[in-house]
C-alpha positions in Angstrom: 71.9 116.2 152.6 74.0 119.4 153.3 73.7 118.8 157.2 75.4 115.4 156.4 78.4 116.7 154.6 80.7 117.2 157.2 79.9 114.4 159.0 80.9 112.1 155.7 84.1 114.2 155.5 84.5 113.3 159.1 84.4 109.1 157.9 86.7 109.9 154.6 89.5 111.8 156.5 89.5 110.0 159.4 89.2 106.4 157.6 92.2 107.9 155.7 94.2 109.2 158.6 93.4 105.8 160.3 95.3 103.2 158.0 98.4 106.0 158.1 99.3 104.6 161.9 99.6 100.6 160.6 101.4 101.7 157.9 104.0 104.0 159.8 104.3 101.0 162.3 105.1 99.0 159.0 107.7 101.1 158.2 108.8 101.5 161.7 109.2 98.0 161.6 111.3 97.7 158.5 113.7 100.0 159.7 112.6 103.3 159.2 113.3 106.1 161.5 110.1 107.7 163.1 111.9 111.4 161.8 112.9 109.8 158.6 109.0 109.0 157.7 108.0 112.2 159.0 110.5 113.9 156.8 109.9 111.7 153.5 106.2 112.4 154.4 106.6 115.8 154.1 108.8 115.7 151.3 106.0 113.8 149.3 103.8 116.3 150.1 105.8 119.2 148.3 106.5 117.2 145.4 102.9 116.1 145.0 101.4 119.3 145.9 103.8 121.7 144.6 103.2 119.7 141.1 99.4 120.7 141.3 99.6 124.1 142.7 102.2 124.5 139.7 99.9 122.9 136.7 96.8 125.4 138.7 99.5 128.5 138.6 98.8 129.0 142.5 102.2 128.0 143.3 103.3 131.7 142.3 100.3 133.5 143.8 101.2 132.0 146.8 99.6 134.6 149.6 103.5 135.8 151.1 101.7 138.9 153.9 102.4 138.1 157.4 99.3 136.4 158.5 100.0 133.9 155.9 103.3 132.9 156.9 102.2 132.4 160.5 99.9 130.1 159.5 102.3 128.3 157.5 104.3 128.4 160.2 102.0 127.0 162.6 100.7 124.6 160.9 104.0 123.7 159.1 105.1 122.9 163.1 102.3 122.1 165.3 100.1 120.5 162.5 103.1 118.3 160.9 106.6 118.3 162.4 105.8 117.7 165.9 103.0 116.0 165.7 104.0 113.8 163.4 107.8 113.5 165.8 105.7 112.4 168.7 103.1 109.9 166.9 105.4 108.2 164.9 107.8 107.8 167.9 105.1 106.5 169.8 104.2 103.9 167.3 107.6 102.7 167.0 107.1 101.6 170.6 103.6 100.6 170.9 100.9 98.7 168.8 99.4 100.5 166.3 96.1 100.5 167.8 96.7 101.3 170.9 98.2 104.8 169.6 95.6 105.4 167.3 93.5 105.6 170.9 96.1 107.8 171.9 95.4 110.5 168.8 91.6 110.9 170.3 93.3 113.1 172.8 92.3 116.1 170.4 88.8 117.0 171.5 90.1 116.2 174.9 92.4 119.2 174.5 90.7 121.1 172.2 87.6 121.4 174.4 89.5 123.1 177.1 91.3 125.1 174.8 87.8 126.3 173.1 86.7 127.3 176.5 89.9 129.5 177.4 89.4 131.5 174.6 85.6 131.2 174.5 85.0 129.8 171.2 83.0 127.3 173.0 80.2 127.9 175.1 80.3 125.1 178.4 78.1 122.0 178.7 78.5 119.8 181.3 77.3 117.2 178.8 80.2 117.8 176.2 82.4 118.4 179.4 81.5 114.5 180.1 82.2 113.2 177.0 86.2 114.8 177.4 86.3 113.3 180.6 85.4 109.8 179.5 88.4 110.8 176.4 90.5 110.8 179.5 89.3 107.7 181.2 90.3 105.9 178.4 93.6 106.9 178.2 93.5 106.2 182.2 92.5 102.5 181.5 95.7 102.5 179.0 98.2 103.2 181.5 96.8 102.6 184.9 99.5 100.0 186.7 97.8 96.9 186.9 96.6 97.2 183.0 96.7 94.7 180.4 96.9 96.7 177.7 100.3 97.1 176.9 102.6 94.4 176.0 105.3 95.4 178.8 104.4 98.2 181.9 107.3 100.2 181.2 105.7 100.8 177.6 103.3 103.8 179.5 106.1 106.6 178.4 105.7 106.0 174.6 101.9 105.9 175.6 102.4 110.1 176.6 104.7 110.6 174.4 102.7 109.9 171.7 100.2 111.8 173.4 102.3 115.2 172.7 100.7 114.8 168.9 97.0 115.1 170.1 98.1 118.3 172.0 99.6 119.7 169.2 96.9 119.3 166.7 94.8 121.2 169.5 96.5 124.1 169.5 97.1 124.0 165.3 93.5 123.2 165.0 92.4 126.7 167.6 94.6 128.8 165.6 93.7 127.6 161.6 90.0 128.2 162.7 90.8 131.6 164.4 93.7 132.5 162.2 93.0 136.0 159.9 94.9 134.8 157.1 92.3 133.8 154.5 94.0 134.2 151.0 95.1 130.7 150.6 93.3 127.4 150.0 93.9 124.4 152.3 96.3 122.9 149.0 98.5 125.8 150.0 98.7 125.9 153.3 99.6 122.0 153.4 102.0 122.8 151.0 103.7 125.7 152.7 103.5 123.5 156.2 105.2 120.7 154.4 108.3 123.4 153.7 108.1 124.7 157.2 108.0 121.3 158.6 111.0 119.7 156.1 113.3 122.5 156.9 112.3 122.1 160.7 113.4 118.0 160.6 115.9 117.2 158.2 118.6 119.0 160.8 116.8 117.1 163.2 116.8 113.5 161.0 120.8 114.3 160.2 121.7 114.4 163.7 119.5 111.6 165.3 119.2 109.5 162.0 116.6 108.1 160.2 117.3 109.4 156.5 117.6 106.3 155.0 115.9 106.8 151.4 112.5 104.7 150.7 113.6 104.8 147.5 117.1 102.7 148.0 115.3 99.8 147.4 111.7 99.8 147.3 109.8 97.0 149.8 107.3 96.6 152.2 108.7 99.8 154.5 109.1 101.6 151.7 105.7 101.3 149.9 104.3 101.7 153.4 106.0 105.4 153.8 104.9 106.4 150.3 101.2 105.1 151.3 101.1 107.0 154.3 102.7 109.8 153.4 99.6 110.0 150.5 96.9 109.4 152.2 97.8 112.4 155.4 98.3 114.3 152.6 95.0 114.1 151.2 93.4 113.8 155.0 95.3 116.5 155.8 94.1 118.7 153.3 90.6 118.1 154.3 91.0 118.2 157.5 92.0 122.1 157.4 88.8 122.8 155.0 86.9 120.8 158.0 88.5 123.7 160.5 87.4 126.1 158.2 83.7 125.2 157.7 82.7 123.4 160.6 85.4 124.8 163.9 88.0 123.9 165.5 86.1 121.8 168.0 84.2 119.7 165.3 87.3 119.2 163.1 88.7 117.4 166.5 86.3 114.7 166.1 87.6 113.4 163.1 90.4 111.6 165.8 87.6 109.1 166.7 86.8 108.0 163.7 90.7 107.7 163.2 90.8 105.6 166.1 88.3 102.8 165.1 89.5 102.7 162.1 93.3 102.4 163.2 91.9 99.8 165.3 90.3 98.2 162.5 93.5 98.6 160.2 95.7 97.4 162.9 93.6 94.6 163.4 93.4 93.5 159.9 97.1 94.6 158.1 99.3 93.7 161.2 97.5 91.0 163.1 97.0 92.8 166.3 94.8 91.8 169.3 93.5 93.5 172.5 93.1 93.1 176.1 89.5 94.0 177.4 91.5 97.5 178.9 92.1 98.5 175.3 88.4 97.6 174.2 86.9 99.3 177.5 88.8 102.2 176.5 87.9 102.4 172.9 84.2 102.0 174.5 84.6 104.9 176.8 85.8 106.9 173.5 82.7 106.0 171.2 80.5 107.4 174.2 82.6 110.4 174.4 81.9 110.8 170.8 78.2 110.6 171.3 78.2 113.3 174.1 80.8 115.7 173.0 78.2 117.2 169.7 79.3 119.5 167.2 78.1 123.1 166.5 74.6 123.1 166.3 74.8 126.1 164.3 77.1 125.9 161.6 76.0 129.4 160.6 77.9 130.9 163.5 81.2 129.3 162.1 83.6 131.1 159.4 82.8 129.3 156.1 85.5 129.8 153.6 85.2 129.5 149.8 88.4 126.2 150.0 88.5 127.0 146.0 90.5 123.4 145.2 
């Protein structure tokens, strides 16, 4: 039963992560700027989390040394701000599904990155299963595709794919990162600052502050929803990096994408060319080949202590 936990964290956080794209396209759609939902995201996340930190008297044991506020730092910026920038701009432009296929970049990336820095020992086998990551993508944007509603729609398609990239990197460094005095609740918590005080110049210049509560609708319960539910994947997602790697944590972006697919499907109504379904095929068999860790006991396993 232990050897199954991570992969039932996998299925929570990712079935959590995966309704966040519908509902950002929701909110896209009613108006909301992608930096405005990124920033109200993160401002949820202080309010919620500083609450509970605060009740749990972590919030002024907060670990301050340096190592700690880099990994704030990081993952306040590659793990939240840009990330979120890129995905949300991407779904303004694009179905909902057909980004959530764009998210599974992340093993693509973080594969190679493993490698570089030889967390990751090679295997043409896993090697394969990156490759047919990218093939999907390929079958996304090849000219000639049906899977976008217009051709010119293949910049928002690599635009979004910035987000994927930047989780790679965030996720390499959280799993490598020294700093090991605070628990995941923190570090989201701390990111969330990092990442507010990184957009809100950012939101006042291009737009997109309009309040979600100015009038509380459809939009508005959509940010709110999403902005919970990262939260909470979020947080597990960094114990995940912790316990499992930096390499199995990026698998969680497969799970994310059937169920986006699912969600997107079901909430707004969307339907797919055989491209899209080809690709989301060539995904589930990357999934298969690119295996986790077999040895967990070679990984860092830290006491998350929520």
């Amino acid at each position: 039963m232990r050897a199954a936990l991570p992969y039932l964290a996998l299925l929570a956080i990712g079935g959590a992560w995966g309704i966040t794209t519908p509902l950002v396209k929701t909110a896209t759609l009613a108006g909301h700027g992608a930096l405005g939902v990124a920033l109200w995201s993160g401002s949820l996340s202080i309010l919620v989390l500083g609450s509970y930190l605060g009740l749990r008297g972590q919030l002024r044991r907060l670990p301050l040394d340096p190592a700690s506020l880099r990994l704030y730092a990081v993952v306040g910026l590659l793990g939240i701000a840009l990330p979120q920038w890129a995905s949300f701009t991407g779904t303004t432009h694009l179905p909902a599904g057909i980004m959530s296929i764009v998210i599974s970049l992340v093993p693509v990336f973080s594969l190679p990155l493993a490698l570089v820095v030889r967390a990751e020992g090679f295997s043409a086998v896993r090697l394969a299963g990156v490759m047919l990551g990218a093939l999907a993508i390929v079958l996304l944007i090849a000219p000639g595709a049906d899977s976008l509603p217009a051709p010119g729609l293949w910049v928002w398609v690599l635009v979004g794919a910035l987000a994927p990239l930047f989780y790679a990197f965030e996720g390499m460094y959280v799993a490598s990162s020294p700093a090991r005095g605070a628990n995941p609740v923190q570090v989201l918590w701390a990111g969330s600052v990092v990442a507010v005080l990184f957009l809100l110049p950012l939101a006042g210049v291009f737009g997109g502050l309009r309040s979600p509560l100015a009038g509380i609708g459809r939009g508005e319960m959509a940010v709110i929803a999403a902005g919970l539910l990262s939260m909470g994947a979020f947080v597990g997602y960094i114990a995940l990096l912790r316990h499992a790697g930096a390499v199995f944590g990026a698998q969680v972006a497969y799970v994310v994408t059937g169920s986006g697919v699912v969600w997107a499907m079901l909430l707004l109504g969307e339907r797919y060319s055989v491209s899209v379904w080809a690709a989301l095929a060539a995904l589930f068999v990357g999934l298969f080949l690119v295996q986790p860790r077999r040895a967990l006991a070679q990984t860092e396993v830290i006491d998350a202590r929520i």
